[in-house]
N, C-alpha and C positions, 0 to 999 in steps of 0.2 A: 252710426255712432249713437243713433238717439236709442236705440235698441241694447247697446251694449251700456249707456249711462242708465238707464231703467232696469236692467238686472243689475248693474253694481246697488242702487238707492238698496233696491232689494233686501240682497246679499246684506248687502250693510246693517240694514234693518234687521234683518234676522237674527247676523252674527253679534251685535252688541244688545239687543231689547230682548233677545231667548236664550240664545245659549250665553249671553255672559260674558264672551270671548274678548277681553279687552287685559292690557295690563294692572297690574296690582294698585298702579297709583292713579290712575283713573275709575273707581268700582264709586261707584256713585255721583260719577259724571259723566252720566253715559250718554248726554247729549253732543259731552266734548267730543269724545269718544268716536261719536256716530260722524261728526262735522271731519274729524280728521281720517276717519277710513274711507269717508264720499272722496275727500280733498286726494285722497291718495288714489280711487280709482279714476275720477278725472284726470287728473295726470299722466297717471298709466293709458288711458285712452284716447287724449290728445298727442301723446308721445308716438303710443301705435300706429293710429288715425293719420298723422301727419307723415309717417314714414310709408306708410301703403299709400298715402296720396301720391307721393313723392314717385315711389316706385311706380306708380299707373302712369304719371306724365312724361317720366321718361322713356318708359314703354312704348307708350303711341307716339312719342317724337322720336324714334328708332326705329321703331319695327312696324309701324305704320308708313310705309312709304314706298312711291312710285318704282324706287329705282333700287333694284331686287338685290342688285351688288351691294349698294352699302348696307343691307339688312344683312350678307355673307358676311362682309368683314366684318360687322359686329360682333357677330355669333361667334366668329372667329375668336377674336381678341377676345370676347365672353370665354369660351373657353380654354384657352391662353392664359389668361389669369387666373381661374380657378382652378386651374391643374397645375 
């Protein structure tokens, strides 16, 4: 995550302090500007960040385990449901 919050600063920096890219009613508050496209990639990456964690923990309390049958039925019902 600290990899993906250091190319948003980036991005951010780039797209409001070079190219300009902000809306009409911010052009000359391009600090604001910058605070709110950071605020919106954090967001966007603790949203993400949160749901791959999610996804990895149930992962390995599934399909990490001694007893090979309930990783079947899993997969089972895994694809039972998405079919």
């Amino acid at each position: 995550m600290l990899g993906i919050f250091c190319a948003a600063l980036l991005t951010a920096a780039i797209s409001v302090y070079v190219l300009h890219d902000v809306d009409k009613a911010q052009i000359g508050h391009w600090n604001e500007a910058f605070i709110g496209l950071c605020f919106e990639f954090v967001l966007f990456t603790v949203i993400i960040g949160a749901g791959v964690e999610l996804l990895v923990l149930l992962g390995r309390y599934f399909f990490i385990s001694e007893d090979i049958l309930l990783v079947q039925r899993w997969l089972f019902y895994l694809v039972l449901v998405c079919r």
